[in-house]
N, C-alpha and C positions, 0 to 999 in steps of 0.2 A: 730835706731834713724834716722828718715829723715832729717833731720837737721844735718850738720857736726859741731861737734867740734871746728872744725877752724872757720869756718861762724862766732858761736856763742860769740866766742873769740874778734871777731871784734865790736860787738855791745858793746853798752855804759849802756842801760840800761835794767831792764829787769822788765816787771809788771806781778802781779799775781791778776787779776779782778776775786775774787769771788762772790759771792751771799750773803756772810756776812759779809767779809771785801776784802778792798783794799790792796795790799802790792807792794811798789818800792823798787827795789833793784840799785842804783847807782855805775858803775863802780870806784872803788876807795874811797867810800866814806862808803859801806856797806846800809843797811837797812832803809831805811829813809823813809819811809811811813809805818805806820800800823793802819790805821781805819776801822770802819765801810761802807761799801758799800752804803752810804744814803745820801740822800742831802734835803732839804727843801727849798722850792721855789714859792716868790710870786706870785701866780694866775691872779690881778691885774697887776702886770707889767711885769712880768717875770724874774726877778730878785731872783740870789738865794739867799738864808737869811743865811743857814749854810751850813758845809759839816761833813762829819764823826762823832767824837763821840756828837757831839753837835745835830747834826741833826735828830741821833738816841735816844737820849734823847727829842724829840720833840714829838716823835711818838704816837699818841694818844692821846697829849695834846695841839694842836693846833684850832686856830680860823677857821674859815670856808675859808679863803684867803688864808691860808697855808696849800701845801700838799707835804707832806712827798714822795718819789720817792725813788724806789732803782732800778737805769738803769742795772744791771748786775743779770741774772735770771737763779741759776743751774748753771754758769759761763761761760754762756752766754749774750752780750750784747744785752740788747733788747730795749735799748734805746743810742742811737749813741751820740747824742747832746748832752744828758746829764749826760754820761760818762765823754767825754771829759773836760765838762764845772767842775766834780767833781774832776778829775785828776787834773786840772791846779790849782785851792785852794789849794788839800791836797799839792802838789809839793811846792806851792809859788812864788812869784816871784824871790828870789834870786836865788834857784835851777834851774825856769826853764829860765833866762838869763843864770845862767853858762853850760846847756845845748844847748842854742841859738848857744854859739859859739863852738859849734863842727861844721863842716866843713856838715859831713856827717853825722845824726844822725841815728845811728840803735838800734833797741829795739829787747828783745826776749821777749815771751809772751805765759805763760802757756794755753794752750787748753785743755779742756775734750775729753774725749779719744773718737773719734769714732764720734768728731764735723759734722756735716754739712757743707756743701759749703758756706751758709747765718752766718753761726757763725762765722765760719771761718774769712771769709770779713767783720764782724761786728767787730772784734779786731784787725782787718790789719787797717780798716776804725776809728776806734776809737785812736789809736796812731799816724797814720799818719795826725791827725789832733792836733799833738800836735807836728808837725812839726818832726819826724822819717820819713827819706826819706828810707828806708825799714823797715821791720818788718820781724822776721825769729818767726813759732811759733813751739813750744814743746809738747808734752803731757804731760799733770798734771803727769801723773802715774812715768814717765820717769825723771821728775824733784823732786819729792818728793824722789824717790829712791837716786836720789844723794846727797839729800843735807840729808836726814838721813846717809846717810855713808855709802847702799850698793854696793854692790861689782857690779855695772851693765854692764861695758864693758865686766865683765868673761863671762865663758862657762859655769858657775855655777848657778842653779836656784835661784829667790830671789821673792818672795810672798810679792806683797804690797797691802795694803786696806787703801783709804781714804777716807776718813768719813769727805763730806764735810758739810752743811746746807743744799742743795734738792737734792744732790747727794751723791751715794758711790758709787766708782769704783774700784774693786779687779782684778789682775792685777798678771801675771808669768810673768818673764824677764828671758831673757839671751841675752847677747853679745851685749847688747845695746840695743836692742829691744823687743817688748812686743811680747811673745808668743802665748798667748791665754789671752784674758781681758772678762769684762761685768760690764756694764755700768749702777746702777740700779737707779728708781727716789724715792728715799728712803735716809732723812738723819737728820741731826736734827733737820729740822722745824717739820719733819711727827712724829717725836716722842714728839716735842713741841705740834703738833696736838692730838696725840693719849691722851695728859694729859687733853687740855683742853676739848677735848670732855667725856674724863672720870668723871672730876669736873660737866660738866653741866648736864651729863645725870644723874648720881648717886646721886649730890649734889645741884643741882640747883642752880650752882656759878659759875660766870664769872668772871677770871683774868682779869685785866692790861696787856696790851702785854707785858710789860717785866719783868711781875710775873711770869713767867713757869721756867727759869733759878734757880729763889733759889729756886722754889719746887725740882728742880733734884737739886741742892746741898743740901736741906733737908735729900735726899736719902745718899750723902756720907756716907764712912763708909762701910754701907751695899749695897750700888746701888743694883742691881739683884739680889744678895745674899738674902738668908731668914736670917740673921741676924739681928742684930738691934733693934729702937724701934718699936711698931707695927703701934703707930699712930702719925702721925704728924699732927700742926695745919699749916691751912692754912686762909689768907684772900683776902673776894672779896668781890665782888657785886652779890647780891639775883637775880635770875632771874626773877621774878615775882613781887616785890617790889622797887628794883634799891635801897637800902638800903644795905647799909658796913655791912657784918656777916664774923662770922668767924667759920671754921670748922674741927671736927676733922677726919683725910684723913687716909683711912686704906691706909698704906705702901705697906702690900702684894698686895693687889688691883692695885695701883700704877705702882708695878713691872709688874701684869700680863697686865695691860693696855701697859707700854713700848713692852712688849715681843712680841705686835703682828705686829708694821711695820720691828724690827727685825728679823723674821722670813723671807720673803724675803732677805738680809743679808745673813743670815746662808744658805740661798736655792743658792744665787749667788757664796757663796765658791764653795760650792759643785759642781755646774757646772763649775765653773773655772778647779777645780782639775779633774773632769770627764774629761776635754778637754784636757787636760796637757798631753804632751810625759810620758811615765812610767818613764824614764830616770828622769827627772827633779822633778817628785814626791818624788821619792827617796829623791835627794836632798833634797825637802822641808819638809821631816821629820825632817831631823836634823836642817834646819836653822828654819825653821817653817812661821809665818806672822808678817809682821810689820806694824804696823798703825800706820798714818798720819794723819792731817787732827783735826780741835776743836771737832767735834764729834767722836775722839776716846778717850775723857779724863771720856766719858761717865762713872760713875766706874761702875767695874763688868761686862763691857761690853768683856774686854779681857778674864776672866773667862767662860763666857758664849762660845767663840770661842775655849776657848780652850777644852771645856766639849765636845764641839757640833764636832770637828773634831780629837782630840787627839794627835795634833800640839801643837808645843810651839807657845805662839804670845808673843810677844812684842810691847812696847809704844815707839817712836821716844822720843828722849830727849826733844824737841820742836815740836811738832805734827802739831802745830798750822800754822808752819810758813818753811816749809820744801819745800812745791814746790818754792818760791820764792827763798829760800837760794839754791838752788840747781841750777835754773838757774844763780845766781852769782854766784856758784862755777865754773860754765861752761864758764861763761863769764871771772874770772879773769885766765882760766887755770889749774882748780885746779884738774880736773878730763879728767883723762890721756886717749886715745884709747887703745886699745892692739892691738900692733903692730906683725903682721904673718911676719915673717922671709920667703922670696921665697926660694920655694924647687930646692936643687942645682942641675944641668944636666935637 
């Protein structure tokens, strides 16, 4: 961990800017932000009109003066201004005056592993304009690990995979540090993609943007699995008529359409573990993988990893919401170093 412990300790608060939502974690107060990454904002004056779930429910059904934005890309900031200006609404005013008067405000702030310089500075630059007179920032991989409950200060290996929206990053730790990682751009918008491009080519029907979600909860049950029913109905809009139809959606089609941006995934363990000391492999047989992250609730997706390498995997109790907890595990103390006793003479 490039960041100490102790540093971390010091900070007040700690933000987890992803690509599909927002999450504040508040020293003392626990969990106080969890929306959507999205803001809506009038074109005409510049004024924003929503933030978070409200702005995400806009998406698609706005007038030509309102455009929907989401500054954080792959959990990256790619828009400065209007991070900040999203931050301060979801925060509030009450929150962020009893953060005013901290003396010194310091924030911690989850990074993708293997950031860039301009990233980097793009989330030092985004909190420090919400008045954080430093910023210490963390890897995702390093924060999800703690706040799921691995053991990551040990000498013992621990396999994480998080499965964000345009990303998944898999990830060996030990002793507080990432061993060997890979960073891939594959997550659940590309599987959100692989649906509707399978609807239009096969079916000649365009979703709603925020129709692909219950097509994958259509899947529960059997997600990957050949279980199940074979056909599900779906509704959209004809691509040739712009007329409301509805269709019957072969399932296993479905499945093979997901399996192909997952394939990359299962290609990324595999070089993970190809990288990995033998030592720590070992290890990872018996503890195996833990996923992180709203794109591990994917079902069937754990099956598929466990078929694909012969690893146990596991689902975090809260998948969702594990790098933010994990950086307020760190901030309030709650995950210890392992402390090396000096060799005596």
């Amino acid at each position: 961990m490039t960041v100490s412990l102790e540093q971390l300790q010091r900070c007040h608060i700690a933000v987890d800017l992803g690509a599909a939502r927002t999450r504040v974690y508040v020293k003392g107060l626990g969990l106080v932000v969890d929306e959507p990454s999205v803001a809506a904002v009038n074109t005409r004056t510049g004024s924003l009109i929503a933030v978070g779930v409200l702005a995400e429910q806009m998406t698609g059904r706005t007038p030509e003066y309102i455009r929907v934005v989401r500054p954080v890309s792959g959990g990256t900031v790619v828009d400065i201004e209007m991070a900040q200006r999203m931050l301060r609404h979801l925060l509030g005013d009450k929150l962020r005056r009893q953060l005013r008067r901290k003396p010194r405000l310091r924030a911690a702030a989850c990074i993708p592993h293997e950031a860039d310089p301009l990233a980097r500075r793009a989330t030092v630059e985004t909190l420090t304009g919400l008045g954080a007179r430093r910023v210490e920032l963390v890897d995702t991989l390093i924060a999800a690990a703690a706040g799921c409950g691995l053991p990551v200060e040990q000498p013992t290996a621990t396999m994480i995979m998080a499965c964000g929206a345009a990303t998944t990053q898999i990830a060996v730790l030990s002793l507080g540090s990432i061993v060997t990682a890979v960073r891939l751009p594959v997550g659940g918008n590309a599987i959100d993609e692989a649906v509707i491009q399978h609807l239009r080519q096969h079916h000649a029907l365009m979703l709603p943007s925020q129709s692909v979600r219950p097509l994958q909860l259509a899947l529960h049950g059997n997600g990957l699995q050949l279980t199940g029913p074979a056909l599900t109905e779906i509704h959209g809009r004809d691509v040739a008529t712009g007329l409301a139809r509805s269709v019957q959606v072969d399932t296993a089609a479905v499945r093979k359409a997901i399996h192909t941006p997952l394939t990359a995934v299962l290609d990324g363990v595999g070089k993970v573990l190809r990288e990995c000391p033998p030592d720590l492999v070992a290890d990872l047989a018996d503890r195996g993988i833990m996923m992180v992250g709203g794109s591990a609730l994917l079902p069937g997706l754990d099956e598929m990893l466990r078929d694909a390498t012969g690893m146990p995997v596991h689902i975090a109790d809260r998948p969702d919401v594990c790098s933010v907890l994990g950086l307020g595990a760190m901030l309030d103390g709650r995950i210890q170093p392992m402390v090396l006793d000096p060799l005596a003479g």
